[in-house]
C-alpha positions as CSV (number, residue, x, y, z in Angstrom):
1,X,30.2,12.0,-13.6
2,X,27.8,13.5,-15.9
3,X,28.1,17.4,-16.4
4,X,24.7,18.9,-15.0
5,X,23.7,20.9,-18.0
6,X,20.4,21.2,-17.7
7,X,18.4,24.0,-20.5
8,X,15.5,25.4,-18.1
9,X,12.8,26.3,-20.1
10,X,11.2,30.0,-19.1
11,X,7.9,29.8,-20.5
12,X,6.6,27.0,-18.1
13,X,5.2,27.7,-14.4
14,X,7.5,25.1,-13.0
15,X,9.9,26.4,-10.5
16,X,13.5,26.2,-11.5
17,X,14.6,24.7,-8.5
18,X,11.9,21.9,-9.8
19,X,13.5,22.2,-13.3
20,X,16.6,21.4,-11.9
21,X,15.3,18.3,-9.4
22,X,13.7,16.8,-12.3
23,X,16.7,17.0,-14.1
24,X,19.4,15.9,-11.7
25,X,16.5,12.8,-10.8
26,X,16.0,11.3,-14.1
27,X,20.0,11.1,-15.1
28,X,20.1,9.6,-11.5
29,X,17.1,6.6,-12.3
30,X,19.0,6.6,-16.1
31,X,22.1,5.8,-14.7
32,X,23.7,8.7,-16.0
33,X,24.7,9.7,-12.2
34,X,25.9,6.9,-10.6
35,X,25.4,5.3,-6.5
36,X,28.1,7.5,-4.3
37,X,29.2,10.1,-7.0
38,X,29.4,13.4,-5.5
39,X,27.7,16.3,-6.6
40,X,28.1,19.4,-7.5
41,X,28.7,22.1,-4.4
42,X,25.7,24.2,-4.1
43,X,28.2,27.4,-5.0
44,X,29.7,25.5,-8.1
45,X,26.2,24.6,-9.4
46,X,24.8,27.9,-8.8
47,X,27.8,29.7,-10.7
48,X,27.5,26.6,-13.6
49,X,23.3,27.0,-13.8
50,X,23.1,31.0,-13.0
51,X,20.7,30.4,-10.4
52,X,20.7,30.9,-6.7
53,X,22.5,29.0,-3.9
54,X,19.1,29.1,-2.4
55,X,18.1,27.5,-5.4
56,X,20.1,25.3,-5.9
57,X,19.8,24.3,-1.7
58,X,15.6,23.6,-2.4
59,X,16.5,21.1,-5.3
60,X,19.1,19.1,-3.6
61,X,16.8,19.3,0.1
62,X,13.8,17.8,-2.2
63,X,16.0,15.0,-4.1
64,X,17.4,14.4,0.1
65,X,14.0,14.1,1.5
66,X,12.9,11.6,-1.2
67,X,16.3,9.8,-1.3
68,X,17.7,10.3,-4.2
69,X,21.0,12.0,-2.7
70,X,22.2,12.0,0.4
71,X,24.9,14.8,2.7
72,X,27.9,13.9,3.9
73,X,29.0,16.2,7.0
74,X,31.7,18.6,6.0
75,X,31.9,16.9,2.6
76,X,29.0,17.2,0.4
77,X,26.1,15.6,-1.2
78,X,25.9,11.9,-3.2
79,X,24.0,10.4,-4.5
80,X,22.3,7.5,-2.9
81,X,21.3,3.9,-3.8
82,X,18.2,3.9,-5.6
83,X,17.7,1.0,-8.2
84,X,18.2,-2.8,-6.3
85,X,18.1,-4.6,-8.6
86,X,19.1,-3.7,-12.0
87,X,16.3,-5.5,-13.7
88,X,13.6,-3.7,-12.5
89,X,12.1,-1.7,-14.6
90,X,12.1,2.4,-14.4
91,X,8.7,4.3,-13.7
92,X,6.9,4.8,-17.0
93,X,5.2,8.8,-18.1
94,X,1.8,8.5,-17.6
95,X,-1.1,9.4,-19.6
96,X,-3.6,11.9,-18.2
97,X,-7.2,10.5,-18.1
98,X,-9.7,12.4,-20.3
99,X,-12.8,11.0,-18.2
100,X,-15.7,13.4,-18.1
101,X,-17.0,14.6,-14.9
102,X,-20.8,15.9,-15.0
103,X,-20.7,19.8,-15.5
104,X,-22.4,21.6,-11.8
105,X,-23.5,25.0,-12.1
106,X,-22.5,27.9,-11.8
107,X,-23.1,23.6,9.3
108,X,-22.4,25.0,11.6
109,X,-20.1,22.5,13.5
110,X,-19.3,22.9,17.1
111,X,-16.3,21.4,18.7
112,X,-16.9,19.4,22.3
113,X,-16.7,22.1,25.2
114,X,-12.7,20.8,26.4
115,X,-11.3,20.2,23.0
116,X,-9.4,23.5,21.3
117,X,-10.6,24.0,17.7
118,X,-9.3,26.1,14.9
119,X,-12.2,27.9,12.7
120,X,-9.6,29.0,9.9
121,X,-9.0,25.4,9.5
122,X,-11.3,25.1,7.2
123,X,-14.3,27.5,5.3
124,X,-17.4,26.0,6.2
125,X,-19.3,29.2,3.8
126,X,-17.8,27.4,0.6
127,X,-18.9,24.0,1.5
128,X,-22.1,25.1,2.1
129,X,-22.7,26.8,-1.1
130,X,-21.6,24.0,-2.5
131,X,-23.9,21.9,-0.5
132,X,-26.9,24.5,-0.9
133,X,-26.0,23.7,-4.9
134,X,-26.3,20.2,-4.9
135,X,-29.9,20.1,-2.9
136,X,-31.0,22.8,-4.8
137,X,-30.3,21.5,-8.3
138,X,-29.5,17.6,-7.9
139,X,-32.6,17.2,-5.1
140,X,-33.9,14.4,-7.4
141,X,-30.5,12.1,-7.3
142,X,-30.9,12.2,-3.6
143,X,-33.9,10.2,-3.2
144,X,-31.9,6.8,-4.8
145,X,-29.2,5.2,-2.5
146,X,-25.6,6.0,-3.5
147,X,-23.9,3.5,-5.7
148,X,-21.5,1.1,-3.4
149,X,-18.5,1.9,-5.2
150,X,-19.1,5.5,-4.6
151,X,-20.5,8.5,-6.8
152,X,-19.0,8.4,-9.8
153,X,-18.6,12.5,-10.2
154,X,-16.1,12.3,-7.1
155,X,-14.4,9.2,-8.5
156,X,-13.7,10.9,-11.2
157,X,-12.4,14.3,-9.1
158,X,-10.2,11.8,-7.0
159,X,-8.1,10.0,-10.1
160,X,-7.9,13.9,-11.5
161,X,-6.6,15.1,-8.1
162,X,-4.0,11.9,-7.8
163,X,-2.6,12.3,-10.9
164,X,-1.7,16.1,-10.4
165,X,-0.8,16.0,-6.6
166,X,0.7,12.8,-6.4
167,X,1.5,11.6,-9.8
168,X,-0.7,8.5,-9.1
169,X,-1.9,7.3,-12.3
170,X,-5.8,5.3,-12.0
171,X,-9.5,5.4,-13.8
172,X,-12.3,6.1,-11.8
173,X,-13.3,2.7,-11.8
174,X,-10.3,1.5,-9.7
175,X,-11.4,3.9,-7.1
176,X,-13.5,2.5,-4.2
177,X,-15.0,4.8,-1.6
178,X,-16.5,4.2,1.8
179,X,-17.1,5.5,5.3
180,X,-13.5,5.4,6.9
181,X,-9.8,3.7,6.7
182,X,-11.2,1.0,9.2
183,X,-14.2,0.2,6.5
184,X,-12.3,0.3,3.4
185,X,-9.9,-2.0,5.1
186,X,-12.5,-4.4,5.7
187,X,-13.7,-4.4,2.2
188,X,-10.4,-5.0,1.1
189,X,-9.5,-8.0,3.7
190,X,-12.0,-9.4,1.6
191,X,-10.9,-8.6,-2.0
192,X,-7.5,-9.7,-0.5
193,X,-8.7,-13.3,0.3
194,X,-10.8,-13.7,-2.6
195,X,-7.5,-13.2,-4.3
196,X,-5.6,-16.0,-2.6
197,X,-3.7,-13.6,0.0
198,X,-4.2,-14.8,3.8
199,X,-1.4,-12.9,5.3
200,X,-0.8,-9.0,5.9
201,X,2.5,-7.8,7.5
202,X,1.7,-4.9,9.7
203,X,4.2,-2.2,10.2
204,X,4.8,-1.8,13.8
205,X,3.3,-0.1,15.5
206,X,-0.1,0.4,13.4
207,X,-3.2,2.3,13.7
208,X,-5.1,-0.3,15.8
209,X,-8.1,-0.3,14.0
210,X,-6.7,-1.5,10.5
211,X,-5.3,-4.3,12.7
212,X,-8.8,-5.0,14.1
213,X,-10.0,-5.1,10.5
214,X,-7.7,-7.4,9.0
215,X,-7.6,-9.2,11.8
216,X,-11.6,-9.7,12.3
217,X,-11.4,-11.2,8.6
218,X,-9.3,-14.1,9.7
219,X,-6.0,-12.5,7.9
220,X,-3.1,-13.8,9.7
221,X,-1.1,-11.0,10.7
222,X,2.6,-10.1,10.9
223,X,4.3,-7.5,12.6
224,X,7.5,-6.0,11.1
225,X,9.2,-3.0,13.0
226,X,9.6,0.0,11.8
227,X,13.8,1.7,11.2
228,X,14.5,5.4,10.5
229,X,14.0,4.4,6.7
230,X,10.6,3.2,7.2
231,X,9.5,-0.8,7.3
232,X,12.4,-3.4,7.7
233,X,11.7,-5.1,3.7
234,X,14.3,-7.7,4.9
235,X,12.2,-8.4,7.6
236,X,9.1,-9.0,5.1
237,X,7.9,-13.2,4.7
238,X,9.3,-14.7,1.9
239,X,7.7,-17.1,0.0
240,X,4.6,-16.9,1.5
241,X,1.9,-14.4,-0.5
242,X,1.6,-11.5,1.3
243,X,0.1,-7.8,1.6
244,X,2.3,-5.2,3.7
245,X,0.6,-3.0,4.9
246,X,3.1,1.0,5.3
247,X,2.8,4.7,5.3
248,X,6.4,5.5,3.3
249,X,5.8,8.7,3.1
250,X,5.3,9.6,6.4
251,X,5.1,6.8,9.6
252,X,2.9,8.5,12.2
253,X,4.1,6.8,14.8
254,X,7.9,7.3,14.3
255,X,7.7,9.8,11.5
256,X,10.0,7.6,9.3
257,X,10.3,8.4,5.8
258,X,10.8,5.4,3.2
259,X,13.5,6.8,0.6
260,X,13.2,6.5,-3.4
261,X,15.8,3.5,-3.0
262,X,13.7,1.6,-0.3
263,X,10.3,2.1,-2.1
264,X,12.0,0.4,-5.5
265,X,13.5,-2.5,-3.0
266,X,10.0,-3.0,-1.6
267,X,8.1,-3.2,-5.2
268,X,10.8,-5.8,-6.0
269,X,10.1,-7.7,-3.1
270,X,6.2,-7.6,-3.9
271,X,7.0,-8.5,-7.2
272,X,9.7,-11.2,-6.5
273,X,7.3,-12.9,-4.1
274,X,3.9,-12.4,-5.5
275,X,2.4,-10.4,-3.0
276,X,0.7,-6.7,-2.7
277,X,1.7,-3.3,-1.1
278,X,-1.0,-1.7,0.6
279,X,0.1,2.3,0.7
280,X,-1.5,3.9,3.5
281,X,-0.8,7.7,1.9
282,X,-3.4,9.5,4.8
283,X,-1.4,12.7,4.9
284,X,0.6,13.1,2.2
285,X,-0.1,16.6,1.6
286,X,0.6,18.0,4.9
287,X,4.1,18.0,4.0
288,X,6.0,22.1,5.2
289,X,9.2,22.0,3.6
290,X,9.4,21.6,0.1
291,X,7.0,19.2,-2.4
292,X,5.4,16.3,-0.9
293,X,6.9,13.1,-1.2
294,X,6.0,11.3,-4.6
295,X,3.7,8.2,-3.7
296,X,5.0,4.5,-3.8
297,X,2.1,4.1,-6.2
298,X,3.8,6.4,-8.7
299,X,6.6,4.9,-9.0
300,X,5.3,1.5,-9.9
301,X,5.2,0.4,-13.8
302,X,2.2,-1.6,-14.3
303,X,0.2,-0.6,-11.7
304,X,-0.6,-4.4,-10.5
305,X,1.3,-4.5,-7.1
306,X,0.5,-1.0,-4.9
307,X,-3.1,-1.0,-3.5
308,X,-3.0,3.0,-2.8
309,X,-5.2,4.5,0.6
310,X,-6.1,7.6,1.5
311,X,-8.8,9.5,3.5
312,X,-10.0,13.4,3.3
313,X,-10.4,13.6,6.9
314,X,-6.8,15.1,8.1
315,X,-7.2,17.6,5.4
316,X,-11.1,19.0,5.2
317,X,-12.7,18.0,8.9
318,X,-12.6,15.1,11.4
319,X,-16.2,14.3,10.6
320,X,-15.9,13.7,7.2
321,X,-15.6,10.3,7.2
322,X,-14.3,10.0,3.3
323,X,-12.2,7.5,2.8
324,X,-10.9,6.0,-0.5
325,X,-8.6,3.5,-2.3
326,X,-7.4,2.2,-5.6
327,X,-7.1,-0.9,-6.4
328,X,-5.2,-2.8,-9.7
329,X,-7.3,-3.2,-12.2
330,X,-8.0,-6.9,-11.9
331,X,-8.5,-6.4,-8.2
332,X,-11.1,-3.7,-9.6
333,X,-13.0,-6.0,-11.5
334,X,-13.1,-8.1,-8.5
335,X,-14.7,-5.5,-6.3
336,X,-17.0,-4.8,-9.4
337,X,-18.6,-8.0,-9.5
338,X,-19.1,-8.6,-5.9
339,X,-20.5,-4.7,-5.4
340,X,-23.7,-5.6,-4.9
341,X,-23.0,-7.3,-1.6
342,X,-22.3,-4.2,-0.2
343,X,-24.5,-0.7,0.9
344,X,-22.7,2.5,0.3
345,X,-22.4,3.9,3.9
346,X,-20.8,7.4,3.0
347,X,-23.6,10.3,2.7
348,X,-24.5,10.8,-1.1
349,X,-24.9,14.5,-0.4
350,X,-21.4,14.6,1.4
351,X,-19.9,13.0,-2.2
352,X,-21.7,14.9,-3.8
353,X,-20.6,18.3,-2.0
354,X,-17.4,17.0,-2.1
355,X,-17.2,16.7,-5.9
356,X,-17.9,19.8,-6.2
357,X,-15.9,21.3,-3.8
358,X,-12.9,19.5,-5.5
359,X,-14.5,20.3,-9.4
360,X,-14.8,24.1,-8.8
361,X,-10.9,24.6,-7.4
362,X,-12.2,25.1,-3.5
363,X,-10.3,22.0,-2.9
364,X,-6.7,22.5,-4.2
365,X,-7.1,26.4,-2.9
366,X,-8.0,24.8,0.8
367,X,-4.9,22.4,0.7
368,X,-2.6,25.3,-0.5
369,X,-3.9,27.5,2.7
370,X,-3.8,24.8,5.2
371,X,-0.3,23.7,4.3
372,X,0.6,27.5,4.5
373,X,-1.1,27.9,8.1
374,X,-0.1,24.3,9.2
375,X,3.9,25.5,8.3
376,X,3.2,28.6,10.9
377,X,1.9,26.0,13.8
378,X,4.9,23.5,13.3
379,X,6.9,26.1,13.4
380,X,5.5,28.4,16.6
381,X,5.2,24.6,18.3
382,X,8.8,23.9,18.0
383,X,9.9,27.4,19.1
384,X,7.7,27.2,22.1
385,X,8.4,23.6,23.1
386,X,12.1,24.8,22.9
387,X,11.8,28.1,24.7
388,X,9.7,26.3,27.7
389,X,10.9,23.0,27.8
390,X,14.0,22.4,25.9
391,X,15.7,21.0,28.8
392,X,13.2,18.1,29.2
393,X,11.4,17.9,25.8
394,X,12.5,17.0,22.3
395,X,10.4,16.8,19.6
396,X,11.0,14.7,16.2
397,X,8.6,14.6,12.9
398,X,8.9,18.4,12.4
399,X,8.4,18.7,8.4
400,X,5.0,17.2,8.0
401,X,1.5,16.1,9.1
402,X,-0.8,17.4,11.8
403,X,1.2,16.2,15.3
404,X,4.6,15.8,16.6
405,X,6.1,13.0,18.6
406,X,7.7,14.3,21.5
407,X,10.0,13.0,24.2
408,X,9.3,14.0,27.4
409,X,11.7,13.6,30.5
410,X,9.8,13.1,33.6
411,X,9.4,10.8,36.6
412,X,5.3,11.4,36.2
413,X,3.4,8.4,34.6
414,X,2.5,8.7,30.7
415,X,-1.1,8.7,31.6
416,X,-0.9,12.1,33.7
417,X,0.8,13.8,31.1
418,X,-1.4,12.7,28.9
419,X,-4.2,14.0,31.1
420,X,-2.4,17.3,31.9
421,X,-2.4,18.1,28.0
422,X,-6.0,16.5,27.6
423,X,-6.8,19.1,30.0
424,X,-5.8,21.9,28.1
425,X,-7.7,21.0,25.2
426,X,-5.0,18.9,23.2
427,X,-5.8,15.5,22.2
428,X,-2.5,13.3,22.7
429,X,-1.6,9.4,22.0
430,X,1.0,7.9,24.6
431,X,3.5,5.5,22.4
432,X,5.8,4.3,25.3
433,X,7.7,5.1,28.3
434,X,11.0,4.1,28.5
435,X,12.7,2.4,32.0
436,X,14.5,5.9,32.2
437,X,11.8,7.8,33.1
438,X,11.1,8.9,29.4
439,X,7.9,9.2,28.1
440,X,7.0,9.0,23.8
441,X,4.0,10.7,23.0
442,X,1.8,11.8,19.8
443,X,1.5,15.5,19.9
444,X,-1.9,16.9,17.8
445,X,-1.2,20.5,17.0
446,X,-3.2,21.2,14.5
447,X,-6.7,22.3,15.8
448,X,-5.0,24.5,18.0
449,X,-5.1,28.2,16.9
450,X,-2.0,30.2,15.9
451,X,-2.1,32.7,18.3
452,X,-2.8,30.5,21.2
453,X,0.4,28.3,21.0
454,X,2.6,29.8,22.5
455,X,0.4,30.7,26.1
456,X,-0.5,27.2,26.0
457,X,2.8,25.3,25.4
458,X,3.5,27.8,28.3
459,X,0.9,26.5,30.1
460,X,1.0,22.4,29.3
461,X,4.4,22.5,30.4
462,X,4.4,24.3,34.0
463,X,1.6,21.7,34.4
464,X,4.0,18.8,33.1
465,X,7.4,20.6,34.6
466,X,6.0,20.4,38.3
467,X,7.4,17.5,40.2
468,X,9.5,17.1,37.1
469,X,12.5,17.9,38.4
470,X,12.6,16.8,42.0
């Protein structure tokens, strides 16, 4: 095996345990490290580097939770299967975009009566300046309908922000806005058909409204379950031009994670077959422990396969109804020419506000504090859940996003322990119940404030633990 010898450089902001990653990653996608070597023990590399064990520990947890490597029990760490086939070619460096974004100068909401709410969730006084900016100095643009594609100020925030948080590589005319995943999905069925493709496979289960999209545009539609490792690709048509339709990075309704290996397996298949990968990326930066999972779309060379998703309304406010995606270029073009078939439905004021929210830092400082505050609810929710109901409740998906799925142990039906919670303020999604009396349910955790989760776990599960146990 390669020695890991890796000259950290002192005079950049990057964390050496990043220093390292990046490292250790590219002599693993170069070959250098080969499929099942073992590494390094986190005590050998931390003498050999001069860095901490706990150094050391958050490089190899970040090259685990993307794939890269994987842990052995009593034995160690190796590293992992990444490439499928040799042929395919490795991810490219990308060029930064020097597009231009117009220069801006220097709500009260109230939540329904049952539902708990969280005001440090987001700060509504920074919007609104930045609202107050844009009606006070861009009043004029207002009176003109929004162009259909979406204001090109935040289209050109979005590819800036992709590139640095997610290493997704685009121009702002390959980014289509609109009101919502369910809209954008629509709009897509469409580019999708007029490119020949008349068959999505759907990860299963799936949000129900992109299936109701899809579906509504006479797509035939496929279901393929999802494993631990995200979508079964072996399970995917072959042959037949497709678009599969997954969330790698993080499967809501599991909480699967797709590893580096599978993600290069699935842009084979896409390739080998002709066929497109829609990445549904909603949460991606809702991730507690360690850096967020790089996107499917990054990985990808020319940028022709991965049709990248994404919304702003699990990160700013559930009423912002800002969705987005980018599409290939040619698909791009597409869209382009057949733009004026469509009305923009997303506020011009909202995209506007939101441009600047994004242009003027608010943004990246609001994702920094909610991942911060998000990481304190994950964790007082699994300390509470354990203290009140370990003996009956087990929760999985603990790392990232804004619910858990837990596993609850009760001879009550699914619907009155979804009504129980739903009583207490917490919205909840019933997955399945089991013929043992076991009941899988989506947990939201997010709206509900810090210092109320403990009392009310307390609470929700007296309600659920009576009659549990007779």
């Amino acid at each position: 095996m390669k020695a890991i010898l890796p000259v950290f450089d002192e005079k950049v902001k990057r964390p050496y345990y990043l220093q390292l990653y990046d490292y250790i990653k590219e002599s693993i996608l170069a070959g250098e490290i080969h499929e099942g070597e073992k590494l390094p023990s986190l005590r050998n590399l931390a003498k050999s580097t001069k860095l901490s064990i706990t150094t050391i520990e958050q490089c190899y947890n970040q090259l685990l939770v993307e794939g890269y490597i994987y842990s052995k029990a009593q034995s160690g760490y190796y590293v992992g299967r990444v490439l499928s086939d040799p042929g395919l070619p490795l991810p490219i460096s990308r060029t930064r975009f020097n597009t231009q974004l117009p220069d801006f100068e220097d709500v009260v909401t109230k939540a329904l009566p049952s539902m708990q709410y969280d005001p440090d969730c987001f700060d509504f006084n920074k919007w609104k300046k930045c609202m107050n900016k844009i009606i006070t100095d861009y009043s004029p643009s207002l009176f003109f309908e929004g162009d259909p594609q979406g204001e090109p100020g935040l289209r050109t925030e979005i590819s800036r922000y992709l590139y640095m948080s997610r290493g997704v590589s685009c121009t702002p005319d390959q980014i289509i806005i609109g009101a919502g995943t369910q809209q954008i999905t629509s709009q897509l069925a469409t580019v999708l058909r007029k490119k020949g493709i008349e068959n999505i496979a759907l990860e299963n289960p799936v949000y129900t409204p992109v299936r109701s999209a899809f579906r509504d545009k006479g797509l035939a539609l496929t279901s393929v379950n999802v494993a631990d490792n995200g979508l079964i690709i072996e399970k995917l048509p072959a042959n037949i031009r497709t678009a599969a339709y997954v969330s790698p990075s993080n499967h809501i309704f599991t909480g699967s994670v797709m590893p580096v290996g599978r993600r290069y397996e699935l842009l084979s298949w896409a390739e080998n077959n002709d066929s497109y990968i829609i990445e549904d990326d909603y949460d991606s930066e809702l991730r507690y422990f360690g850096r967020p999972i790089p996107a499917l779309r990054s990985l990808e060379q020319n940028g022709n396969r991965v049709i990248y998703l994404s919304s702003f309304s699990s990160t700013l406010f559930a009423a912002m109804k800002i969705s987005y995606m980018v599409l290939p270029p040619e698909m791009a073009e597409m869209f382009s020419s057949m733009a004026g078939d469509y009305s923009q439905t997303c506020s011009k004021l909202e995209q506007l506000t939101l441009a600047m929210f994004m242009e003027t830092g608010n943004y990246q400082t609001h994702i920094k504090k909610l991942r911060k505050l998000y990481s304190e609810k994950l964790t007082a929710i699994c300390d509470a859940f354990a203290r009140y109901a370990g003996d009956f409740v087990s929760l999985k998906n603990t790392s990232s996003g804004i619910n858990v799925i837990l596993t609850i142990s009760s001879a009550k039906e699914p619907a009155a322990l979804k009504k129980e919670a739903e009583s207490l303020g917490i919205p909840s999604v019933i997955l399945s119940e089991s013929s043992t009396g076991k009941t899988s349910m989506i947990f939201y955790y997010n709206q509900i404030p810090l210092e109320d989760i403990d009392p009310l776990i307390s609470s929700l599960t007296d309600l659920w633990r009576n009659d549990t146990q007779q």
